[in-house]
mmCIF file as gemmi writes it, N, C-alpha and C atoms, coordinates in Angstrom:
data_model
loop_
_atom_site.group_PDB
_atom_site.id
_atom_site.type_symbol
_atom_site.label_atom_id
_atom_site.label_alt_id
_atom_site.label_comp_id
_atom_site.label_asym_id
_atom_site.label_entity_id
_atom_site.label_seq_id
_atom_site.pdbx_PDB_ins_code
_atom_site.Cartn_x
_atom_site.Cartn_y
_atom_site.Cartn_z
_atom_site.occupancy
_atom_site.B_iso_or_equiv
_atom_site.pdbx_formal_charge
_atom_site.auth_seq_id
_atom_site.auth_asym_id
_atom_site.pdbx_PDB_model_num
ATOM 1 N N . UNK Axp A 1 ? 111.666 109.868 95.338 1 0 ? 1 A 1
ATOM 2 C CA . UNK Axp A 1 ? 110.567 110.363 96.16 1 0 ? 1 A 1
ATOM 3 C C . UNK Axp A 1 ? 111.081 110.577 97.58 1 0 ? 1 A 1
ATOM 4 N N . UNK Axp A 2 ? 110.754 111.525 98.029 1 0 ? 2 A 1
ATOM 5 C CA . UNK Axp A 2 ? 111.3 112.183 99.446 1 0 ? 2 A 1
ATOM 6 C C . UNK Axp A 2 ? 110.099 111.802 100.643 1 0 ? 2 A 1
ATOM 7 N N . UNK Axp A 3 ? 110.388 110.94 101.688 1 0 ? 3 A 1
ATOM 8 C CA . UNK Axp A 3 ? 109.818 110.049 102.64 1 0 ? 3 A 1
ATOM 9 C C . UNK Axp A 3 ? 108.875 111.515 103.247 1 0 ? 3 A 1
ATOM 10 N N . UNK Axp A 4 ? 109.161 112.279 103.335 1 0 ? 4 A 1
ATOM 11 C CA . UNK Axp A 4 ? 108.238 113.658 104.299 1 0 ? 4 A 1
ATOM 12 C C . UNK Axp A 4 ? 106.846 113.503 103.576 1 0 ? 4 A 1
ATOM 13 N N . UNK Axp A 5 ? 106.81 113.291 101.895 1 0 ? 5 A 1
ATOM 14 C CA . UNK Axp A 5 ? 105.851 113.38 101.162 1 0 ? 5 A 1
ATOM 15 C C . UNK Axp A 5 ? 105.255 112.21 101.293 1 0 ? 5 A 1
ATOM 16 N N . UNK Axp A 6 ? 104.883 111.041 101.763 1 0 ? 6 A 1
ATOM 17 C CA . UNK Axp A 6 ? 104.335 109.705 101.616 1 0 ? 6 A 1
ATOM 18 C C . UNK Axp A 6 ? 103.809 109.647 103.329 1 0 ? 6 A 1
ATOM 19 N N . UNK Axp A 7 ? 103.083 108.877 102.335 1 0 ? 7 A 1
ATOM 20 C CA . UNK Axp A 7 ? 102 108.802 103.811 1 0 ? 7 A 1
ATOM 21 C C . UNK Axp A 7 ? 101.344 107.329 103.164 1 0 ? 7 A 1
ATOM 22 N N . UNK Axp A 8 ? 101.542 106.145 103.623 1 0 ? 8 A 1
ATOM 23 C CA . UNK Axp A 8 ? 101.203 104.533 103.774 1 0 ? 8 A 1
ATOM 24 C C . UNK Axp A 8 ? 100.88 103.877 104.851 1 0 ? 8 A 1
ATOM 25 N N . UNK Axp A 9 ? 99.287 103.525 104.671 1 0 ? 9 A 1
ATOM 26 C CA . UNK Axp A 9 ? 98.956 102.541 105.473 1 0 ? 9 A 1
ATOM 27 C C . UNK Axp A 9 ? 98.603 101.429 104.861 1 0 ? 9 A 1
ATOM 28 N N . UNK Axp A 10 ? 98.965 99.955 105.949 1 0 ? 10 A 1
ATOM 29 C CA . UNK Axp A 10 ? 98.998 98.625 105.695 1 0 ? 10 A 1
ATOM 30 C C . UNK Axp A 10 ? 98.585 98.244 106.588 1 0 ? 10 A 1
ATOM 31 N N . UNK Axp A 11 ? 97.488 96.589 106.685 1 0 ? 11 A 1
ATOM 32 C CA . UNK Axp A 11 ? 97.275 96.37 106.996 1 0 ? 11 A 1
ATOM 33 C C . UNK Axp A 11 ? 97.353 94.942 106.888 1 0 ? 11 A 1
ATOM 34 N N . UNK Axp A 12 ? 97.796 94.358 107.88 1 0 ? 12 A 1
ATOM 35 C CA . UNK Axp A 12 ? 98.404 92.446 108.074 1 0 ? 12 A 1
ATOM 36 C C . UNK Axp A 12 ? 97.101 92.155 108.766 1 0 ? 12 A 1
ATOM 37 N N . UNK Axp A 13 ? 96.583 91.008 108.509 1 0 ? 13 A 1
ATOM 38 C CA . UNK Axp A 13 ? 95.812 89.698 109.295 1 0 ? 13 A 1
ATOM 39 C C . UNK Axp A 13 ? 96.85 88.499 108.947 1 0 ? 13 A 1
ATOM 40 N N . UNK Axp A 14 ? 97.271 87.657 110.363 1 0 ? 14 A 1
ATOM 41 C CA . UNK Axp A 14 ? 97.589 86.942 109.85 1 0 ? 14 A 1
ATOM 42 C C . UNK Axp A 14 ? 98.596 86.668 109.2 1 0 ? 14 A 1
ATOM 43 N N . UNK Axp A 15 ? 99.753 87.302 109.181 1 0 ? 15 A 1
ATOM 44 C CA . UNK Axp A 15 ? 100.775 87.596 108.792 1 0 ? 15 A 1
ATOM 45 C C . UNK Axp A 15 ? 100.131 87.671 107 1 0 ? 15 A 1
ATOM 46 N N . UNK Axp A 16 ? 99.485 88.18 106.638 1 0 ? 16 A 1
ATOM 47 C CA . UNK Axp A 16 ? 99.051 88.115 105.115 1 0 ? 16 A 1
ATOM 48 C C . UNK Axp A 16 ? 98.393 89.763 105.229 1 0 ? 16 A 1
ATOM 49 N N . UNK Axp A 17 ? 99.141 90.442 103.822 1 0 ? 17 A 1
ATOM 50 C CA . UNK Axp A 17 ? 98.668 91.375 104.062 1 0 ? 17 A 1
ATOM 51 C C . UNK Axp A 17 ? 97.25 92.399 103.095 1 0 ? 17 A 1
ATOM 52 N N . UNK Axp A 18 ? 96.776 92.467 103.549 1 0 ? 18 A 1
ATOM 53 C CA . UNK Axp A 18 ? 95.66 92.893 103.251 1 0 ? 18 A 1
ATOM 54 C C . UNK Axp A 18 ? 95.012 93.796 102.101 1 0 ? 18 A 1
ATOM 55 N N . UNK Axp A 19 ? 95.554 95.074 102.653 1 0 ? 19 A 1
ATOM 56 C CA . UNK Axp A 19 ? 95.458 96.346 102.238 1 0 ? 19 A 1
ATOM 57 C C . UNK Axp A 19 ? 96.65 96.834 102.568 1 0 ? 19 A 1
ATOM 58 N N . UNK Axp A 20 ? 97.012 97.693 101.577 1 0 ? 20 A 1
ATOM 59 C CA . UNK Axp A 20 ? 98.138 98.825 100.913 1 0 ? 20 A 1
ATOM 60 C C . UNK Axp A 20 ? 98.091 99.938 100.424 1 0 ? 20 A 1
ATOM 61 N N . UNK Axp A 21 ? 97.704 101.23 101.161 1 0 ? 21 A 1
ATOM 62 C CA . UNK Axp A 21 ? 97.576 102.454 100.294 1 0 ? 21 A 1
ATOM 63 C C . UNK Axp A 21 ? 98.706 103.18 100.471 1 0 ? 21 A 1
ATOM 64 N N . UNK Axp A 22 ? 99.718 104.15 99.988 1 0 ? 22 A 1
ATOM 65 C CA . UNK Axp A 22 ? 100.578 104.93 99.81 1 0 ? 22 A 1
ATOM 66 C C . UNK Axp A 22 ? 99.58 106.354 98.716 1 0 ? 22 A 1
ATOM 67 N N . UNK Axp A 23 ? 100.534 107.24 99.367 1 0 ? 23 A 1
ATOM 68 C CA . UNK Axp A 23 ? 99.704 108.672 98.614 1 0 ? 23 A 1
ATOM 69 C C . UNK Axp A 23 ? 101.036 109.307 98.871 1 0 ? 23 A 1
ATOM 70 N N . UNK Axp A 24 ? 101.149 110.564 97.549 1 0 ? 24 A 1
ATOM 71 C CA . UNK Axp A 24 ? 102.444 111.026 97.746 1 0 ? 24 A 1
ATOM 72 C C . UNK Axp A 24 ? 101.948 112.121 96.821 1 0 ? 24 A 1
ATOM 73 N N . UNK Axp A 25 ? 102.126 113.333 96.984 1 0 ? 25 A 1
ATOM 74 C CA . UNK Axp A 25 ? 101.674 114.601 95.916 1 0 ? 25 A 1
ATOM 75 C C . UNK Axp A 25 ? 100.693 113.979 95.195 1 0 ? 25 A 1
ATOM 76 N N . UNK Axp A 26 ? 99.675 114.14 95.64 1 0 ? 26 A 1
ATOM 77 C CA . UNK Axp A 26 ? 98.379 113.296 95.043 1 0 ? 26 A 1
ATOM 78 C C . UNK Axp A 26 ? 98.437 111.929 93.704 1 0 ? 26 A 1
ATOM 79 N N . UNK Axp A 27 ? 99.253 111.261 93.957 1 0 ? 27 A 1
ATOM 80 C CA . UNK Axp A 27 ? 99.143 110.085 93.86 1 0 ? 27 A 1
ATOM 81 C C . UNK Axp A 27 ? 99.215 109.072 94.537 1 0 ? 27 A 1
ATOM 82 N N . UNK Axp A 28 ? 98.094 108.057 94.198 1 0 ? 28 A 1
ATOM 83 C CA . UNK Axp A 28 ? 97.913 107.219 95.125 1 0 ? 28 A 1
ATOM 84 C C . UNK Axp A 28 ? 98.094 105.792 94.35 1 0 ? 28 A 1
ATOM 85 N N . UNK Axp A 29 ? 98.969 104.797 95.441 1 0 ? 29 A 1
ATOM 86 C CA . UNK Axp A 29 ? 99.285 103.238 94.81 1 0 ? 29 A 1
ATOM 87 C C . UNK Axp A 29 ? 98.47 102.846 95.54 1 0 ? 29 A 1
ATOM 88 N N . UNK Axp A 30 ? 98.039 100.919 95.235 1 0 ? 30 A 1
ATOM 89 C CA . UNK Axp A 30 ? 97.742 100.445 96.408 1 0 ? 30 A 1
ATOM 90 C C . UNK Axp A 30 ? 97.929 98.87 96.062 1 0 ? 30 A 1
ATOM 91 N N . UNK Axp A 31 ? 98.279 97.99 96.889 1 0 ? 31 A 1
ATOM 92 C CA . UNK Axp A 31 ? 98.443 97.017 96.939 1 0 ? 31 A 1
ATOM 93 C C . UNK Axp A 31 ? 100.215 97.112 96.833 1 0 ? 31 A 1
ATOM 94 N N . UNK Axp A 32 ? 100.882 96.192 95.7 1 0 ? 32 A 1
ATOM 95 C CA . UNK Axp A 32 ? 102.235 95.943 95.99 1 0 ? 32 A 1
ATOM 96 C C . UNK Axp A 32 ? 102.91 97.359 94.816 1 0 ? 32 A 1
ATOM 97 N N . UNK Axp A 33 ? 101.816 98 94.603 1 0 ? 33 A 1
ATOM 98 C CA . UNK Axp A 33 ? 102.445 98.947 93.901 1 0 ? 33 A 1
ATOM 99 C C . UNK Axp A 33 ? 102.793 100.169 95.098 1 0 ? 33 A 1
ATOM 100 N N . UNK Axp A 34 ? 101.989 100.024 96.182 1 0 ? 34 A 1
ATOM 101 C CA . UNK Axp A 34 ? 102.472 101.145 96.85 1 0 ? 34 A 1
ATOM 102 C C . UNK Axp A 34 ? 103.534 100.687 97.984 1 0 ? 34 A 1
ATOM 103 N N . UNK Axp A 35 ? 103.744 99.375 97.436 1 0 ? 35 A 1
ATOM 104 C CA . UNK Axp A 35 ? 105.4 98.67 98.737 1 0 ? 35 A 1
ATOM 105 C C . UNK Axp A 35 ? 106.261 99.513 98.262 1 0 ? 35 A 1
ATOM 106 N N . UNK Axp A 36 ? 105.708 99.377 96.437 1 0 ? 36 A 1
ATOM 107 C CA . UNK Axp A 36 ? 107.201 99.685 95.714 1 0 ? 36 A 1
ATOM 108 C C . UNK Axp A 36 ? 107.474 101.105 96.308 1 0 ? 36 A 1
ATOM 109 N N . UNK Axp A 37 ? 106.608 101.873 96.366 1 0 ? 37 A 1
ATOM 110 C CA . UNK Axp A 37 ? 106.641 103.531 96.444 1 0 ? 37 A 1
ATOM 111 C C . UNK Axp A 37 ? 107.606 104.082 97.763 1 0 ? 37 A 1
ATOM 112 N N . UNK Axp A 38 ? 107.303 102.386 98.676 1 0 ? 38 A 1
ATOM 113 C CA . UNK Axp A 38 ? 108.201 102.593 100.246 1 0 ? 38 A 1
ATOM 114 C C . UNK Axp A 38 ? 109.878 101.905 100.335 1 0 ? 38 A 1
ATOM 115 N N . UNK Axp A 39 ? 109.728 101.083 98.979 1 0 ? 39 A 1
ATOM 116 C CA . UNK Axp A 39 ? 111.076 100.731 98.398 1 0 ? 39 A 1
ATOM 117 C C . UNK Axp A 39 ? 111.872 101.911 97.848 1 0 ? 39 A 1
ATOM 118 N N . UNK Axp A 40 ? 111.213 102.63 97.343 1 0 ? 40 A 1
ATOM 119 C CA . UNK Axp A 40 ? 112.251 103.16 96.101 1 0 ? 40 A 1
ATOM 120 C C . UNK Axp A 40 ? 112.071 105.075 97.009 1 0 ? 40 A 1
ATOM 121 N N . UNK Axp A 41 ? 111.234 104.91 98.032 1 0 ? 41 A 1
ATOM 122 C CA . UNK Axp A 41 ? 111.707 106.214 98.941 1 0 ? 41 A 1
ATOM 123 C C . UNK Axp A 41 ? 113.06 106.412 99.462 1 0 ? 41 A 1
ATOM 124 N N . UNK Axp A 42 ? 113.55 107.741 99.389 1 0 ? 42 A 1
ATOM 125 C CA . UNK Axp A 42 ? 115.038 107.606 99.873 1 0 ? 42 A 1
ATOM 126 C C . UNK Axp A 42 ? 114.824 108.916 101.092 1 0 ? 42 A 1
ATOM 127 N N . UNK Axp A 43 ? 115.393 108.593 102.128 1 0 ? 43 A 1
ATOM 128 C CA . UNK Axp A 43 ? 115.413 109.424 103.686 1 0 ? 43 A 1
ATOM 129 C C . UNK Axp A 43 ? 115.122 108.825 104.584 1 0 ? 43 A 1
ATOM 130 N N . UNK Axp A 44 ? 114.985 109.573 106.039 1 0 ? 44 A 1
ATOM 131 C CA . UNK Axp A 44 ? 114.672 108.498 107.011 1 0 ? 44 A 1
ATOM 132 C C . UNK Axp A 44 ? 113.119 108.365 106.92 1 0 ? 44 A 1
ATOM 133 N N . UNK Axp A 45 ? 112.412 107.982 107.437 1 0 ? 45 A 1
ATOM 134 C CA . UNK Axp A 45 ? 110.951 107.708 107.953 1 0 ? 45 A 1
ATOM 135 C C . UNK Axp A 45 ? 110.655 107.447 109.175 1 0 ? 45 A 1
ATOM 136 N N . UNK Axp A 46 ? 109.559 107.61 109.458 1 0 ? 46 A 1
ATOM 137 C CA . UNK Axp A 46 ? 108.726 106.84 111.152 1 0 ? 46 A 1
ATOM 138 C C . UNK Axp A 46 ? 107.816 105.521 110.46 1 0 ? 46 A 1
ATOM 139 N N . UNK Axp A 47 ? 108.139 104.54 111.376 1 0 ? 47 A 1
ATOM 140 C CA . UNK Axp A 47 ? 106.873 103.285 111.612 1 0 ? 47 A 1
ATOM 141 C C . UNK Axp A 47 ? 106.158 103.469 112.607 1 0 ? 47 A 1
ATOM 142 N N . UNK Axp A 48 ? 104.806 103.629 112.624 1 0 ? 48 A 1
ATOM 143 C CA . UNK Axp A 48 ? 104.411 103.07 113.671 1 0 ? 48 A 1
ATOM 144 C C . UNK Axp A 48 ? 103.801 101.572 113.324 1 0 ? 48 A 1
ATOM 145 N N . UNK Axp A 49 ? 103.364 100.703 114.53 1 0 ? 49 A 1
ATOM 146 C CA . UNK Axp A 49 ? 102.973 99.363 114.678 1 0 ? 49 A 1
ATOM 147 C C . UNK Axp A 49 ? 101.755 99.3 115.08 1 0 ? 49 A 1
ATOM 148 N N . UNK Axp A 50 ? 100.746 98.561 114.902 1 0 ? 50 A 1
ATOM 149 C CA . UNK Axp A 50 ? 99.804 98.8 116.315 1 0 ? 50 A 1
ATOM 150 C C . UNK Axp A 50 ? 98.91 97.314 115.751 1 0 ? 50 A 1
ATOM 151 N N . UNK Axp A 51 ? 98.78 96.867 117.256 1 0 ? 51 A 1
ATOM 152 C CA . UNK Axp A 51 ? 97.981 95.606 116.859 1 0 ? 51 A 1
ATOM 153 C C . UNK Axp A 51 ? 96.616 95.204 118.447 1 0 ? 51 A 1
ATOM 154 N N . UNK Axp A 52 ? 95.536 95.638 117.158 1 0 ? 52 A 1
ATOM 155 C CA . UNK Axp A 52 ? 94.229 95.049 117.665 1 0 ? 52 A 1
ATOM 156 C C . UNK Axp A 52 ? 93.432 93.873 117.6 1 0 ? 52 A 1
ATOM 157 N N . UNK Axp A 53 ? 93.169 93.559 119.215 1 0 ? 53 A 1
ATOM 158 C CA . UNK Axp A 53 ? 92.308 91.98 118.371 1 0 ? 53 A 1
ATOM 159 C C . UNK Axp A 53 ? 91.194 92.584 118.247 1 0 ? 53 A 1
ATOM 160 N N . UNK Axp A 54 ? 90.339 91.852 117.146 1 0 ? 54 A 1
ATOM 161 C CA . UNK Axp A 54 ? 89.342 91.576 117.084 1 0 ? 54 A 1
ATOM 162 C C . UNK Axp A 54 ? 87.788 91.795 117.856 1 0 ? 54 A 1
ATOM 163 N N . UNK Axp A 55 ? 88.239 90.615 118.751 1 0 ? 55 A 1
ATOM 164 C CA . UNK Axp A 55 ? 87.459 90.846 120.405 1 0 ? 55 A 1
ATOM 165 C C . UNK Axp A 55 ? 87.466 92.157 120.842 1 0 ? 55 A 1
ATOM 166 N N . UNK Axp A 56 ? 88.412 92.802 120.909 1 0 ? 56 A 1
ATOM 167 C CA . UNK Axp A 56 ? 88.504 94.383 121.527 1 0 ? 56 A 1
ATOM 168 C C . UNK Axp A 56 ? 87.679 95.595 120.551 1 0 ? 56 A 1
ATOM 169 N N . UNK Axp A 57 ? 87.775 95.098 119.676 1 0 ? 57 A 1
ATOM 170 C CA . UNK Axp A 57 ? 86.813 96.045 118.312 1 0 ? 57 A 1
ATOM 171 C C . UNK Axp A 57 ? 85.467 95.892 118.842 1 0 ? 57 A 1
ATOM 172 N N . UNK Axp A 58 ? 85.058 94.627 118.876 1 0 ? 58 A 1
ATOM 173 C CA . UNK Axp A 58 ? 83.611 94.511 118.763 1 0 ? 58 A 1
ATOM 174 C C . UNK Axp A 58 ? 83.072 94.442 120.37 1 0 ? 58 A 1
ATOM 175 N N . UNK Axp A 59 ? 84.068 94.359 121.345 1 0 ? 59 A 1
ATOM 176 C CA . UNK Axp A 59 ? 83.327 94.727 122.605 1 0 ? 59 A 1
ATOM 177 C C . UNK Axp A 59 ? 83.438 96.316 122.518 1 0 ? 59 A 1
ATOM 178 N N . UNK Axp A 60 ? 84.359 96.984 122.273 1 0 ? 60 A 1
ATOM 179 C CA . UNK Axp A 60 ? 84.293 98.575 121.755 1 0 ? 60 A 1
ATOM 180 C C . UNK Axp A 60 ? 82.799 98.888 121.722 1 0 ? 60 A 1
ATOM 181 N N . UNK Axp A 61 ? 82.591 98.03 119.755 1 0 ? 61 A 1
ATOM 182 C CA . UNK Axp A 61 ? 81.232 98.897 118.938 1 0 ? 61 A 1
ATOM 183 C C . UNK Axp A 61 ? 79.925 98.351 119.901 1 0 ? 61 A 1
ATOM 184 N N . UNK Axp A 62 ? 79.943 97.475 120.641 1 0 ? 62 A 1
ATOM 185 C CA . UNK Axp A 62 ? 78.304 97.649 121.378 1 0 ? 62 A 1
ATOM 186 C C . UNK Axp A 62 ? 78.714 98.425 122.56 1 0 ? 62 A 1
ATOM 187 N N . UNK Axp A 63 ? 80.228 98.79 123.32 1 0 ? 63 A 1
ATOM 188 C CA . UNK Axp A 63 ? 79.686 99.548 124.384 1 0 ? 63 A 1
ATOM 189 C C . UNK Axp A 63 ? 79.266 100.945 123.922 1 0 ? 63 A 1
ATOM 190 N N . UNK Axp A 64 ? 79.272 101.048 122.667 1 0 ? 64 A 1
ATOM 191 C CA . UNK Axp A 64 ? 79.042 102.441 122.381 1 0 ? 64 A 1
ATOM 192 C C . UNK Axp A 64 ? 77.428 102.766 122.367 1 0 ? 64 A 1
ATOM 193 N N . UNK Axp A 65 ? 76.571 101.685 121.989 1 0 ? 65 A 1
ATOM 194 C CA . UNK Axp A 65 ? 75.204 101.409 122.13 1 0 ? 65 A 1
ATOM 195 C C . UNK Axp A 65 ? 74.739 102.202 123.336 1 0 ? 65 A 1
């Protein structure tokens, strides 16, 4: 599988991870079936990182009120 075609998001709380979707020419894994899909990709890729607390979500959703 060629990395241009995959598109995976994950999500950690807690160093434990959550949710796992991978999609690749319309198939979709999820959980540790779609790690495998980021294992067994061959090319380079991009990560991005991004980490939100909590607190910042929910003072967000009422300033939107």
């Amino acid at each position: 599988m060629n990395l241009d075609k995959l598109n995976c998001s994950i999500v950690v709380q807690n160093k434990e991870m959550k949710k796992a979707v991978c999609r690749s020419n319309g198939n979709v894994k999820m959980g540790f079936e779609a790690l495998s899909m980021i294992i067994s990709a061959k090319g380079q890729g991009k990560i991005g990182v991004y980490t939100i607390k909590i607190e910042d979500i929910i003072d967000t959703l009422y300033a939107l009120d």
